[in-house]
LUMGU-950749 format. One record per residue (C-alpha): y, x, z; residue in three letters. Coordinates in steps of 0.1 Angstrom, whole numbers, plus 2048, in hexadecimal, padded with zeros to 3 digits. Each point is the difference from the previous one (the first is absolute). Layout:
residues N
YXZALA...
This chain:
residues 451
FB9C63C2FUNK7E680F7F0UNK7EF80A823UNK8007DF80CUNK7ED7F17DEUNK7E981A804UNK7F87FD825UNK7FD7D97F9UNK7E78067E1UNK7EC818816UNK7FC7E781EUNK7F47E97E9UNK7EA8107EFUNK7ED809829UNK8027DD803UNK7F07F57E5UNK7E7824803UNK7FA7F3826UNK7F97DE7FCUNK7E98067E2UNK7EE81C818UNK7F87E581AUNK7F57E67E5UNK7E581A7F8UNK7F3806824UNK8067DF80AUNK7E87F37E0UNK7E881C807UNK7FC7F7827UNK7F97D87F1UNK7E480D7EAUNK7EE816818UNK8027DE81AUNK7F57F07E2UNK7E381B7FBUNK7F6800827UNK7FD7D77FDUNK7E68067E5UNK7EF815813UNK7FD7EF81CUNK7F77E17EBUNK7E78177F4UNK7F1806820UNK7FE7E280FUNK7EB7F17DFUNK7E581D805UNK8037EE823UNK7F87E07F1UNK7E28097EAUNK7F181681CUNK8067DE81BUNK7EA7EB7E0UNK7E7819803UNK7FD806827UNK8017DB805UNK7E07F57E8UNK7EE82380EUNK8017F681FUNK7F77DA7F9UNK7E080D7F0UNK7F781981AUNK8027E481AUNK8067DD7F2UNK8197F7815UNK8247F27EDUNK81481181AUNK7FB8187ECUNK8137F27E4UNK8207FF811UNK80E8207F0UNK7F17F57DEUNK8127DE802UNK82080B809UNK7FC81F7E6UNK7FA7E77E2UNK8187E980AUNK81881E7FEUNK7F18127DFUNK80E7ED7E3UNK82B7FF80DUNK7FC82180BUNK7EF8107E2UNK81C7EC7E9UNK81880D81AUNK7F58257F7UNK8007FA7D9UNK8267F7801UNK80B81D815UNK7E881B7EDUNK8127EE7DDUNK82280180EUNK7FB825809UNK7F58087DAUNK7DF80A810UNK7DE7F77E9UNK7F67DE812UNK7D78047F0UNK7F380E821UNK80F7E2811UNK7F27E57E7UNK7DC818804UNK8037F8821UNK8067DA7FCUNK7E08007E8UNK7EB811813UNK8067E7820UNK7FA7E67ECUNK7DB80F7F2UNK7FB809825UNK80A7D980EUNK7EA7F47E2UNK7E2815803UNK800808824UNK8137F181CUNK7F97DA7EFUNK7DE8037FAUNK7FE811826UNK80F7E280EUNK7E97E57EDUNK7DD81B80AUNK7F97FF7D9UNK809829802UNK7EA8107E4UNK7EC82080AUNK8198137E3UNK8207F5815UNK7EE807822UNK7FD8247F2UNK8257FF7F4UNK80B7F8822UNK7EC81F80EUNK80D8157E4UNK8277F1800UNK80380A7DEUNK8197E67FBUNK81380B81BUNK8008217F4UNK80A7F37E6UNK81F7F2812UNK80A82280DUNK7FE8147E1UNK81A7E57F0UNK817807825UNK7F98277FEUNK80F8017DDUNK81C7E5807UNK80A814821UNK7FE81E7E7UNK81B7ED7EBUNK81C7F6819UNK7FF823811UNK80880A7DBUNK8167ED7F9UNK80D808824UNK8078227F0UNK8107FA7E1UNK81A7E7813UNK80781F818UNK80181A7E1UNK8147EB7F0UNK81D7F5820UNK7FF828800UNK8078067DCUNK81C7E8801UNK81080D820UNK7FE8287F9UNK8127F67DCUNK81C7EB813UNK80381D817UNK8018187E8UNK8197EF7EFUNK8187FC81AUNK7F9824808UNK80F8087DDUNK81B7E5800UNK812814821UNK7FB81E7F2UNK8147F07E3UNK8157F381BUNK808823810UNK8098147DCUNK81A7E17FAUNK81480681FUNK7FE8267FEUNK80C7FF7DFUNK8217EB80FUNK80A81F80FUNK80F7EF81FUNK7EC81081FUNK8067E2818UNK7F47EB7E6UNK7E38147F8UNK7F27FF827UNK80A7DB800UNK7E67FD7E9UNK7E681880DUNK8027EF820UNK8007DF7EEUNK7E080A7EEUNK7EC80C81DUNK8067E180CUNK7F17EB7E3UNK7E8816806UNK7F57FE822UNK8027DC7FFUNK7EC7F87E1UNK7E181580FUNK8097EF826UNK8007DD7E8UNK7E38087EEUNK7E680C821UNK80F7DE812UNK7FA7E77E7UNK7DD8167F6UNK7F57FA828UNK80E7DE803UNK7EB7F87E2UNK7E080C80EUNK8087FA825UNK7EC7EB818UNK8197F1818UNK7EB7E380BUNK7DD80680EUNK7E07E8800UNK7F87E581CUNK7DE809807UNK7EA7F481DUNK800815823UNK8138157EDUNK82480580CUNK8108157E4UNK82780E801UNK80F81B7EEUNK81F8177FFUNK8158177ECUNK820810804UNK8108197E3UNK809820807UNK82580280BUNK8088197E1UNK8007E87E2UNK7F88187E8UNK7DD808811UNK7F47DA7F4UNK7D780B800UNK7DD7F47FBUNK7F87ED827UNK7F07E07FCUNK7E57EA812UNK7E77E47F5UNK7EA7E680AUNK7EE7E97EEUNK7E87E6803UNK7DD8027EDUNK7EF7E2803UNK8007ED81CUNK7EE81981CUNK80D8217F4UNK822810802UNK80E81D7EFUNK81B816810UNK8128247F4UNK81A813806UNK80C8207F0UNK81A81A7F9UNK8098127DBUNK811824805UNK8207FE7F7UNK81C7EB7FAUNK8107EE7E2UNK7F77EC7DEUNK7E08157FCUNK7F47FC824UNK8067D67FDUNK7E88067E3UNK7E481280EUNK8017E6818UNK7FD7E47EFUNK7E680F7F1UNK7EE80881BUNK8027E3810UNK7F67EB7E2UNK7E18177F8UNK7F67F7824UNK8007DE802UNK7ED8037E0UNK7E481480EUNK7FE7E681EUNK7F57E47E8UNK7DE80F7F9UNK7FC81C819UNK7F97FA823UNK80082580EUNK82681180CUNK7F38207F1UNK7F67F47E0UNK8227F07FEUNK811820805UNK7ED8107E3UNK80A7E97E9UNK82580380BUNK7FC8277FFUNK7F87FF7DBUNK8217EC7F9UNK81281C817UNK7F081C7ECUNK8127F17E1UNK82480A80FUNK802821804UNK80F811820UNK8017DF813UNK7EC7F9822UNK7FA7E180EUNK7F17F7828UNK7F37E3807UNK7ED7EB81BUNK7ED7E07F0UNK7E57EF80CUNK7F27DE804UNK7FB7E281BUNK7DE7EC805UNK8027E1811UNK7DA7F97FAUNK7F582480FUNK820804815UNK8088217F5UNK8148187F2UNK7F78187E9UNK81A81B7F5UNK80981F7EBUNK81C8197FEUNK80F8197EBUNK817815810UNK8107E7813UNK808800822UNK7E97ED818UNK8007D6805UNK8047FB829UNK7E27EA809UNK80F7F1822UNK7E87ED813UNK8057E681BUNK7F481A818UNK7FA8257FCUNK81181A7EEUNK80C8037DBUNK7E880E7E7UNK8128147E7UNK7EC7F17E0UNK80381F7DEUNK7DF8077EEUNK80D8217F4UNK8027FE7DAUNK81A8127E8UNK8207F17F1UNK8007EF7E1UNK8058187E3UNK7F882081AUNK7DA8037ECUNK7F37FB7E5UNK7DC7F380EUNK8097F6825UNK7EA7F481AUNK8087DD810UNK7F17EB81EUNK8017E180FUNK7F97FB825UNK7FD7E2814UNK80A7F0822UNK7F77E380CUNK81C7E5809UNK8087F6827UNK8127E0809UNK82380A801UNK8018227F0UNK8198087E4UNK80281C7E6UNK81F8137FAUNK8088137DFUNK8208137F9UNK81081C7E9UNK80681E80AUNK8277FB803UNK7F77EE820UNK7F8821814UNK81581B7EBUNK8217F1802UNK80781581FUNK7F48227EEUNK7E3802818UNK7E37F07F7UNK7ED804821UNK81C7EF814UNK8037E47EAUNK7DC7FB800UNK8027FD825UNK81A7EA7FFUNK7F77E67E8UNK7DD7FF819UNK8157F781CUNK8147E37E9UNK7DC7F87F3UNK7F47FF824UNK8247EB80FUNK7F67E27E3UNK7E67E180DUNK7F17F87E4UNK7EF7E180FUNK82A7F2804UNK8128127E4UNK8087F17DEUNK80A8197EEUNK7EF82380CUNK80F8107E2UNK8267F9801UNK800804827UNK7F18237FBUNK81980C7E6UNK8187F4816UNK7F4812820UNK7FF8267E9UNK8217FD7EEUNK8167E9819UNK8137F17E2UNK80781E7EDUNK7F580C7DFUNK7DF8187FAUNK80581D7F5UNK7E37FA7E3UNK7F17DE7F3UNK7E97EF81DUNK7E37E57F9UNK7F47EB81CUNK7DF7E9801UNK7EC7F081BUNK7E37EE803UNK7FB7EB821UNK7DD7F3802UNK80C7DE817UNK7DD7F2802UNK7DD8117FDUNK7EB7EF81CUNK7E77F47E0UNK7F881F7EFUNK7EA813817UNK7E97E17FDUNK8028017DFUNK7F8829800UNK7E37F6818UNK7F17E57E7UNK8088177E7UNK
């Protein structure tokens, strides 16, 4: 009798330790979307001010009020979206001044600049202010020290999710080790491995729940509609359970003409892998609001690498222009993105640089390729070619299932090529998929050429 109350306090007491552990990631995932929306916000009101200020410049330069388009449509904008960015920087805890600088300092430059601009009663003190944009400086030291504050407070949510999940592990470490001395101390052998087995178990499946809710929290299942841009991804687990690592792929939109995309791998497997990851993959996002160079991205997400010791990271980001119709690209240890043309052969596209967390100091850089009409991109892990044990034959073979794939007639690029490799069976480690298919580029040479 006395087995069966204990066995029934012990599962509830993992109930209640398991539901309270996803509570925790769950509300940490909801503030760092919460953080990324204010940065973004962010963003897009330097955007604003910097659309103000381009608009009257070039109004002045030539007098025509086409020129006011972006400044119309900027000030229109300014006021909701500024109010916008207050509430989300409050709600955050984050100090809102830098925002309500901001706010003051549009105001000052509509008052003294843009109005008197638009009337031609511009003072030769405000035609100097324009020249010098000290306003607008201004502006930017107010969104250099606000972008300062969210990727702070970034940190202390993430410091804090980590304290609170190492002391729940930790617990539950102690509670089975609690567990185990009981049922030894019965003295009844079958017993005893009933409850070995039983807490190896427990165990297994509170790390297995804790990396699955951890990636389903920062997971990106549906990508962004973006125009020309057909984008599909895949990923299939590895077929050992236990091996639950660090694969993921991105893409995001930034703005309305540029798109983001990553994909990476964390050494590894487990709760600590998910982690990195997330981590990872958050710190690189980050860097993509204000940084427009692959490399420079990679640096950034090198220093939050360097902070976890022991742990590598690959990865392959890069970004898509559809006013220049390009690509520009970086890697870090990552195996090469297919470049498959309409015509021609595959370029193998890798720029050479280290894995995350492999240097102190590394050296990143971004190339570039120019987008054809009916190209596409493929990225991949490295589970895609090693599942077979030899890398070189699965590298040939996912270039003939890349080369057996229209891209001009295929939907979905990504699932059909999992498909082709693993014929409905499991890999043998975790496998990220993503594809770009550029569907229409017949307007950006011109717009290279007028460039």
């Amino acid at each position: 009798m006395r087995h069966v109350v204990f066995g029934i306090v012990l599962l509830i007491v993992f109930l209640v330790a398991a539901f309270w552990l996803r509570d925790v990631i769950a509300r940490n995932a909801g503030m760092q979307q919460q953080l990324q929306a204010a940065q973004f916000q962010r963003g897009r009101l330097l955007k604003l001010q910097l659309d103000e200020e381009t608009g009257i410049r070039g109004y002045l330069s030539t007098h025509s009020r086409a020129f006011l388009a972006p400044y119309d449509a900027a000030r229109r904008s300014f006021a909701a979206d500024s109010e916008l960015l207050e509430k989300s920087v409050a709600a955050l805890r984050i100090d809102d001044t830098p925002v309500r600088r901001e706010r003051a300092i549009n105001k000052r430059w509509l008052a003294t600049v843009a109005d008197p601009a638009l009337h031609g009663a511009l003072s030769p003190q405000s035609k100097k202010q324009i020249l010098g944009k000290s306003l607008v400086d201004a502006f930017r030291a107010n969104d250099a020290a606000l972008t300062a504050s969210i990727q702070a407070r970034s940190r202390q949510v993430e410091r804090a999710a980590g304290g609170l999940l190492t002391r729940m592990l930790f617990g539950l470490v102690v509670l089975g080790i609690i567990v185990v001395l009981v049922v030894t101390g019965y003295g009844y052998a079958q017993n005893r491995l009933s409850r070995r087995l039983h807490d190896r178990d427990v165990e297994y499946e509170r790390e297995r729940h804790a990396v699955e809710v951890l990636e389903n929290a920062f997971s990106r299942p549906d990508l962004p509609a973006f125009p020309n841009v057909l984008l599909r991804g895949a990923y299939a687990p590895a077929r050992d359970e236990a091996r639950v690592g660090g694969d993921w792929y991105d893409a995001y939109a930034i703005g309305e003409r540029r798109l983001l995309f990553s994909i990476g791998d964390v050494a590894g497997h487990g709760l600590e892998a998910a982690v990195a990851m997330s981590r990872v993959r958050q710190s690189i996002t980050t860097a993509a609001m204000s940084e427009t160079d692959p490399a420079e991205m990679l640096r950034v997400a090198n220093d939050v690498v360097a902070l976890q010791e022991g742990r590598l990271v690959t990865v392959a980001c890069g970004f898509v222009d559809l006013d220049k119709g390009g690509v520009t690209f970086a890697t870090a240890g990552h195996p090469p993105m297919l470049f498959v043309r309409a015509r021609g052969p595959i370029e193998l596209l890798t720029t050479g640089g280290p894995p995350l967390g492999a240097a102190a100091t590394p050296r990143y850089r971004s190339e570039s390729r120019q987008i054809e009409p009916a190209a596409a991109l493929v990225l991949y892990t490295d589970g895609l070619t090693e599942h077979g044990r030899d890398t070189v034959k699965g590298e040939r073979r996912l270039l003939q299932a890349v080369r057996a794939i229209d891209f001009r007639k295929c939907d979905d690029p990504a699932s059909t090529l999992l498909t082709s490799i693993f014929s409905g069976n499991s890999p043998a480690d975790d496998v990220a998929i993503l594809t770009l298919t550029f569907t229409r580029a017949a307007a950006w040479p011109l717009r290279m050429l007028c460039a």
